[in-house]
C-alpha positions in Angstrom: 0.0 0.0 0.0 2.8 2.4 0.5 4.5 1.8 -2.6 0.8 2.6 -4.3 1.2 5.8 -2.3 4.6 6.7 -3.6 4.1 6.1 -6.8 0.7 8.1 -6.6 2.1 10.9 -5.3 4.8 10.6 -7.0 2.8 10.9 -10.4 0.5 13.9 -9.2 4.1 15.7 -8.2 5.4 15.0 -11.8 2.3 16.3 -13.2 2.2 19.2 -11.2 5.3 20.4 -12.2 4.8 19.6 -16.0 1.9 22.1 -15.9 3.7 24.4 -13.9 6.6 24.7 -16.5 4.0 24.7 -19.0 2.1 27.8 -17.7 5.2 29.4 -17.5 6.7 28.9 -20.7 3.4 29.0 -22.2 4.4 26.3 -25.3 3.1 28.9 -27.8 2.4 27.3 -31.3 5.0 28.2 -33.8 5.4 31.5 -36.3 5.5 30.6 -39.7 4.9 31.8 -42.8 1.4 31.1 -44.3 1.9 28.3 -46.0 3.9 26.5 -44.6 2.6 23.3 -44.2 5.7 21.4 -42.1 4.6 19.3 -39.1 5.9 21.8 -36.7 4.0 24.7 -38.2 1.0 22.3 -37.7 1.5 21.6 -33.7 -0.6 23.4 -31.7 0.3 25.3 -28.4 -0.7 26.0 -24.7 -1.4 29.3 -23.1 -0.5 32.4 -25.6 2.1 35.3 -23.7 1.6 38.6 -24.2 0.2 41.8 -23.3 -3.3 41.8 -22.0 -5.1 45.1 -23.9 -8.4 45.3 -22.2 -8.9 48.8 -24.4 -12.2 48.2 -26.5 -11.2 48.1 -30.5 -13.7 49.7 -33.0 -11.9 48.9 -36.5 -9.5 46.0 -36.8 -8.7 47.2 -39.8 -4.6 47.3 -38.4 -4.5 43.2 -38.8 -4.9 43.7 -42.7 -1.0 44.1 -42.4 -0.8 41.1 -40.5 -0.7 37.5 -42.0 -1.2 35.8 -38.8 -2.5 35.8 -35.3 -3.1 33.3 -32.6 -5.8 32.1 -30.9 -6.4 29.9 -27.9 -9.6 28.1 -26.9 -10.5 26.0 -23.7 -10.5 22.2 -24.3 -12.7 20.2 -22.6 -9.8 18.7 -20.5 -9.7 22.1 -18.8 -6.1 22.8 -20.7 -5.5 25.3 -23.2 -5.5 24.9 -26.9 -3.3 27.3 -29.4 -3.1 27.6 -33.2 -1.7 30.0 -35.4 -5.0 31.3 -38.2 -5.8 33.5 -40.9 -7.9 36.5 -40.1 -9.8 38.7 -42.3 -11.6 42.0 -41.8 -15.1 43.1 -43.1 -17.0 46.4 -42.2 -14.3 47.1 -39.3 -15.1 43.7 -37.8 -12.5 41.1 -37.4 -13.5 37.6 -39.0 -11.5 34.0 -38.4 -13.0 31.0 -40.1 -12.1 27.3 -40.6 -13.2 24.1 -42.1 -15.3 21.8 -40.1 -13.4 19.2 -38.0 -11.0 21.4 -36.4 -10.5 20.7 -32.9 -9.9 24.8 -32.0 -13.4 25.3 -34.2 -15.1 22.1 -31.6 -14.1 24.3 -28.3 -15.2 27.8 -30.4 -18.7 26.5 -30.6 -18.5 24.6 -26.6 -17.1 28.0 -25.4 -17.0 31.0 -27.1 -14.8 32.9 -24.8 -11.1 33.4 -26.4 -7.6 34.5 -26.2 -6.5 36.2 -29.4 -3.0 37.1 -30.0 -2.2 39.3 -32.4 1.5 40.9 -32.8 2.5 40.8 -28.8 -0.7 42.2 -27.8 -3.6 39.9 -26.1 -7.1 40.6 -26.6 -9.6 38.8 -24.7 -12.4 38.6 -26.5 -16.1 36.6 -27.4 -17.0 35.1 -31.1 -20.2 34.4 -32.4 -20.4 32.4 -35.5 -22.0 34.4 -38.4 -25.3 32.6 -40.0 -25.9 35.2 -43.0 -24.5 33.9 -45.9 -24.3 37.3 -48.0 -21.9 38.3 -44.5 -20.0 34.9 -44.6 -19.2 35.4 -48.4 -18.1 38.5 -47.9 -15.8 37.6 -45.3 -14.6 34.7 -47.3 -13.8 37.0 -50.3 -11.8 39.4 -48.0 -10.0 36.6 -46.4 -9.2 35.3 -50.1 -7.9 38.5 -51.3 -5.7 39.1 -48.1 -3.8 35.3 -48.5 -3.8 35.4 -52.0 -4.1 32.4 -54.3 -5.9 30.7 -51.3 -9.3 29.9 -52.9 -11.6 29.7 -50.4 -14.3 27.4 -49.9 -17.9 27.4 -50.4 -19.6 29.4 -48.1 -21.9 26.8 -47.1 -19.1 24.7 -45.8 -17.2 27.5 -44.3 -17.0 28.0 -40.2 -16.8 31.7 -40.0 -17.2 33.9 -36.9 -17.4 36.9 -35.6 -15.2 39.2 -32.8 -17.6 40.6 -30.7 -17.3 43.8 -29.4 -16.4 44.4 -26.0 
């Protein structure tokens, strides 16, 4: 019975620790270049580090210049989950979308509460997922004239939501 409890505790220490170092060092998902398609491009991250802005933002119009941003969702397992996306703006509003079958889009639609990191800055932030399809195709078009010759895909299989504003 003691050497159950060693081992036990010994475990839960471990693991302790392991999350520890990981809050610390946050295990961010990698910057690359748009399409880069590499393995480690594709591995996603832990908690995204930064500086929290808790300003409200009217116009995202500023991540035009930006080819990529982060975000992090909440997994079930009560850990962190971080990718590196494509972001487009329409009518001042800042737009991400996916395909279906993404684990990142899964905890969107379970939780809607993000982290979104874009340059060094953090914005906390809600997204709800856009049903017009006249605003979807809009946002799709925008998105596929930002990461040109990206085609993107039809707007009735398209995941696309909104950043809400605070």
């Amino acid at each position: 019975m003691k050497i159950l409890l060693r081992i036990g505790g010994s475990i839960l220490i471990c693991l302790i620790l392991l999350l520890s170092a990981s809050r610390i060092f946050g295990f961010e998902p990698e910057d690359c270049s748009p399409f880069n398609r590499s393995l480690s491009c594709r591995l996603p991250g832990l908690w995204l580090r930064g500086k929290l802005v808790t300003t409200p933002v009217t116009d995202w119009s500023f991540t035009d210049k930006i080819q990529q941003i982060k975000i992090q969702t909440q997994t079930p397992f009560l850990l962190p989950h971080s990718v590196t996306i494509w972001c487009a703006v329409y009518n001042g509003n800042l737009y991400i979308s996916s395909n279906p079958g993404k684990l990142w889009n899964d905890d969107i639609l379970r939780d809607p509460h993000v982290r979104l990191k874009i340059g060094d800055q953090l914005f906390d932030r809600t997204l709800s997922i856009a049903n017009d399809p006249a605003e979807k195709a809009a946002v799709l078009q925008a998105k596929e004239k930002k990461y040109s010759p990206w085609k993107a895909p039809p707007v009735s299989k398209a995941t696309v939501f909104r950043v809400m504003p605070e």
